[in-house]
KOLZABA-849370 format. One line per field, with one value per residue (C-alpha): residue number from 0; x, y, z. Coordinates in Angstrom, 3 decimals, padded with zeros to 6 digits. Layout:
residues N
resi = c(NUM | ...)
x = c(X | ...)
y = c(Y | ...)
z = c(Z | ...)
end
This chain:
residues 181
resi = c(0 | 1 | 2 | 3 | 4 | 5 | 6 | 7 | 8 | 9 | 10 | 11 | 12 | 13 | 14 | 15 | 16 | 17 | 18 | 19 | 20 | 21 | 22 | 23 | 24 | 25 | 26 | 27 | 28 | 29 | 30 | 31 | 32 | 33 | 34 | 35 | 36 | 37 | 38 | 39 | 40 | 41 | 42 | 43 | 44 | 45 | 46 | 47 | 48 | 49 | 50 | 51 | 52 | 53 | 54 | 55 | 56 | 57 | 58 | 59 | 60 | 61 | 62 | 63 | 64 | 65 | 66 | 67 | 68 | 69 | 70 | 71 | 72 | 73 | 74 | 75 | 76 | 77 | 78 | 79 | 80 | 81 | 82 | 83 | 84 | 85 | 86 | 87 | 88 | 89 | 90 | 91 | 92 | 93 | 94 | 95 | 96 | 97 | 98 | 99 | 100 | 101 | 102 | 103 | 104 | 105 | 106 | 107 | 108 | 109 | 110 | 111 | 112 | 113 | 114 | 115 | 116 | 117 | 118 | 119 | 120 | 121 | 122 | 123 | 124 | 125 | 126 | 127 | 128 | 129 | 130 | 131 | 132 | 133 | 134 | 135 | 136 | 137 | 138 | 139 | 140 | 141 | 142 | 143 | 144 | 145 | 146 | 147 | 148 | 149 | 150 | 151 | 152 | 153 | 154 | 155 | 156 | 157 | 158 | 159 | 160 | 161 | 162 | 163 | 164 | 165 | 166 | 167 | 168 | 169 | 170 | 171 | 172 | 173 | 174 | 175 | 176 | 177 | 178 | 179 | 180)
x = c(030.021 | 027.996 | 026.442 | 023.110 | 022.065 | 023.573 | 021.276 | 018.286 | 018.784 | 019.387 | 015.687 | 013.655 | 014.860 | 014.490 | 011.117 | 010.399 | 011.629 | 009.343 | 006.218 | 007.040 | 007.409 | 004.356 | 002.311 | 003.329 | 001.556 | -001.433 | -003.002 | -002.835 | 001.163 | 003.396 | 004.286 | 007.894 | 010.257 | 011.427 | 010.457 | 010.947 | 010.866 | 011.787 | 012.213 | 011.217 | 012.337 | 012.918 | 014.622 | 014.069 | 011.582 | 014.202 | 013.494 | 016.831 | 018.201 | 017.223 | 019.844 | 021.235 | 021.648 | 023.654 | 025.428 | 026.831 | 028.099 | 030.510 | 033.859 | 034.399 | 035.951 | 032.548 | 030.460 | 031.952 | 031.317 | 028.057 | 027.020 | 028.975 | 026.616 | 023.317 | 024.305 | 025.065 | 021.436 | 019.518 | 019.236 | 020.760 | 021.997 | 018.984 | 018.326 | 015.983 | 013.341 | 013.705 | 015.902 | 015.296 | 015.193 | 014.396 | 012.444 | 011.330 | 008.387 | 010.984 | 011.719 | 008.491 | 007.251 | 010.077 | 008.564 | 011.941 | 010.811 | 008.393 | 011.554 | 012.695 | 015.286 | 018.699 | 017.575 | 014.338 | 011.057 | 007.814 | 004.123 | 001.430 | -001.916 | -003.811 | -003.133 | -006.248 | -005.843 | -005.220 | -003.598 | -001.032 | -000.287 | 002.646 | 005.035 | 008.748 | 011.942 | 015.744 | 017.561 | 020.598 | 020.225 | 018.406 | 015.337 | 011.440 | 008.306 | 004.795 | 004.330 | 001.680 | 001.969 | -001.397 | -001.471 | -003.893 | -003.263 | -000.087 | 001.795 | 001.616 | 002.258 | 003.234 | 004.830 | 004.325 | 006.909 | 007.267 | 009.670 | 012.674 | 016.536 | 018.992 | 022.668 | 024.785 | 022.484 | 020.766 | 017.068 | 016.240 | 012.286 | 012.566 | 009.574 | 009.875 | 007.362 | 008.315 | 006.229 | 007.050 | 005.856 | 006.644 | 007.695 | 007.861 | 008.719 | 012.248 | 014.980 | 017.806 | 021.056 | 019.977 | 020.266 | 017.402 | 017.197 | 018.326 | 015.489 | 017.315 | 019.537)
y = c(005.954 | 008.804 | 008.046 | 009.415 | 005.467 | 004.834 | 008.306 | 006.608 | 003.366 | 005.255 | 007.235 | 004.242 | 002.541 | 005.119 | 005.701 | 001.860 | 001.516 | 005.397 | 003.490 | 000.066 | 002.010 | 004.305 | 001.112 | -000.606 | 002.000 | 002.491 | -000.942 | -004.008 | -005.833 | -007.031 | -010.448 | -010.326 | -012.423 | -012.851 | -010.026 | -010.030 | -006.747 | -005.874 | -002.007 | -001.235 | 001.880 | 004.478 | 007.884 | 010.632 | 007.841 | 005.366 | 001.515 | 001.410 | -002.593 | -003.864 | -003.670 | -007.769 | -006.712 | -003.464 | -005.433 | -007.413 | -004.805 | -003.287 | -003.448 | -006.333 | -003.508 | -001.744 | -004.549 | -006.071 | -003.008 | -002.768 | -006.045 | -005.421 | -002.523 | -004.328 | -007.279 | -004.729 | -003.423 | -006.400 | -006.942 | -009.850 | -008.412 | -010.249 | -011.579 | -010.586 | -011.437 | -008.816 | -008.545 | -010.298 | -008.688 | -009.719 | -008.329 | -008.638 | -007.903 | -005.456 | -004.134 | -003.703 | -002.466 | 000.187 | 004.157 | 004.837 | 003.657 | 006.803 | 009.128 | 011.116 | 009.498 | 012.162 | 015.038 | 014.052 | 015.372 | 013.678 | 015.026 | 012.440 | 013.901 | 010.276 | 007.358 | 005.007 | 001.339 | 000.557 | 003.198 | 006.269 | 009.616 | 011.619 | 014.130 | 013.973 | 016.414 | 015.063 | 018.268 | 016.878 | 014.376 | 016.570 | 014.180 | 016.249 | 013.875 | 012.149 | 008.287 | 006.377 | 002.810 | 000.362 | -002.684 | -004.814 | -007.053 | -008.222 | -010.215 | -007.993 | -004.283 | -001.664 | 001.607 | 004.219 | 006.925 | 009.717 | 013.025 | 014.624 | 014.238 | 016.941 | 016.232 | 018.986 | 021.442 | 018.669 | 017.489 | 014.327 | 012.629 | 009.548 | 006.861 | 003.665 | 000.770 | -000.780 | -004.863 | -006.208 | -009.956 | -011.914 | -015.018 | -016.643 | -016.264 | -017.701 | -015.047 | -017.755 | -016.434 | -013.017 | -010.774 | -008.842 | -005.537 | -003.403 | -001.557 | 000.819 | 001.829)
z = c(-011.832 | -011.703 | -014.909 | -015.830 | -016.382 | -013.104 | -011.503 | -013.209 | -011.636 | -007.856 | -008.846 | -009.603 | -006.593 | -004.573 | -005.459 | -005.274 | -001.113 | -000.662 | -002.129 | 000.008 | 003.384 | 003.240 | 001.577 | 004.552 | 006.895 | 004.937 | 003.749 | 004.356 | 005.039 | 002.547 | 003.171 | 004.232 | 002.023 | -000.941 | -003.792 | -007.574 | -008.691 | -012.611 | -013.743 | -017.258 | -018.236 | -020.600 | -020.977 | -023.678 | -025.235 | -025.605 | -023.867 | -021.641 | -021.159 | -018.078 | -015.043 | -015.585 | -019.643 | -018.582 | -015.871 | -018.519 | -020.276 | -017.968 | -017.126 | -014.340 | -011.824 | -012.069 | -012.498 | -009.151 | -007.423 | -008.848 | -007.398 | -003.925 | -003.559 | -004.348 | -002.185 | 000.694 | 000.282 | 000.045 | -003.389 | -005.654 | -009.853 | -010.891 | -014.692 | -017.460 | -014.767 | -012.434 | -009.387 | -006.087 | -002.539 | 000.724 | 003.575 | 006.752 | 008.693 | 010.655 | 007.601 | 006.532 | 009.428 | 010.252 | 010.024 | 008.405 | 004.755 | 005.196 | 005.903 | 003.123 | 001.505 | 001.026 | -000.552 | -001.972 | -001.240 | -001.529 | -001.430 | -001.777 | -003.040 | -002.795 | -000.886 | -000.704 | 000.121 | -003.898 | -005.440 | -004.214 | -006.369 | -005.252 | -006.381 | -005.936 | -006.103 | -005.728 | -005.740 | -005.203 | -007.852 | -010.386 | -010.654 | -010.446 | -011.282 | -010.388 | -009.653 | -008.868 | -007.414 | -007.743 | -004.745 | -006.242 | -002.934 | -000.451 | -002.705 | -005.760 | -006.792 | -009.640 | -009.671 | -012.688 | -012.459 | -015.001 | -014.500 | -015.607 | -014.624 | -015.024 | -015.458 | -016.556 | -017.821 | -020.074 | -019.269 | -019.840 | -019.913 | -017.772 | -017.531 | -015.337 | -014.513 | -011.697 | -011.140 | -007.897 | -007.072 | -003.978 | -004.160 | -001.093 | 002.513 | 002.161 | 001.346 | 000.689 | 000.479 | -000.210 | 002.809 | 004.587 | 003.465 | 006.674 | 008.146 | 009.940 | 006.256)
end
């Protein structure tokens, strides 16, 4: 399953949890709870389906473990809407959303109360690009990320919007993303 799709999907959330736990330091709190976050992206110029439409897709063996893996992180499949995710104030909170995540590398060069530029580098993933996320206040955010992935030799351009909303302060049945993952 170590698909460049699936690589793409790791990146973008990846990059999504980075912006969450250094947002979390530097302006004002999320509100914990529930969170609707929807990716668009693209790669090599080419609109990829969102995650629910490749979901579909797949083989039930992979689309079962697919799901396992999301629902062990916090995160529900979602639908053409986005995907949901939960989060407490612990969660929020936690200095370990700063950490670097694996192998990747991040260098911010701005990070006022509205808007963050940075600069990543997955090595061991092959992914090198720039982001910027805009918080236009606790409840609502968006994350521009633009770069290249490598997989076997071949460069790919990746692009990914990522629109995060909350929606309220009860997570359901969708577990609390674990702050200390």
């Amino acid at each position: 399953m170590n698909t460049p799709s699936f690589r793409f999907s790791i990146v973008a959330g990846v990059l999504a949890v980075a912006v969450l736990g250094v947002q979390a330091q530097t302006t004002p709190p999320l509100k914990p709870g529930l969170w609707q976050i929807h990716i668009d992206s693209e790669v090599d110029g080419q609109k990829r389906p969102d995650m629910a439409e490749r979901m579909k897709n797949m083989d039930p063996e992979a689309r079962a473990k697919m799901e396992a893996a999301m629902k062990a992180r916090g995160m529900d499949a979602g639908d053409s809407s986005g995907r949901k995710i939960c989060y407490t104030r612990e969660t929020l909170d936690r200095g370990r959303w700063a950490e670097q995540q694996g192998s990747c590398k991040t260098d911010y060069s701005n990070r006022s109360a509205g808007m963050w530029k940075w600069h990543s580098s997955c090595k061991e993933i092959g992914y090198e690009g720039d982001g910027e996320a805009t918080f236009s206040n606790s409840e609502n955010y968006v994350v521009k990320s633009a770069g290249v992935m490598t997989s076997g030799g071949k460069a790919r351009s990746t692009k990914s919007t990522i629109t995060a909303k909350w929606l309220g302060s009860d997570c359901g049945d969708i577990k609390p993303v674990d702050p200390k993952q």
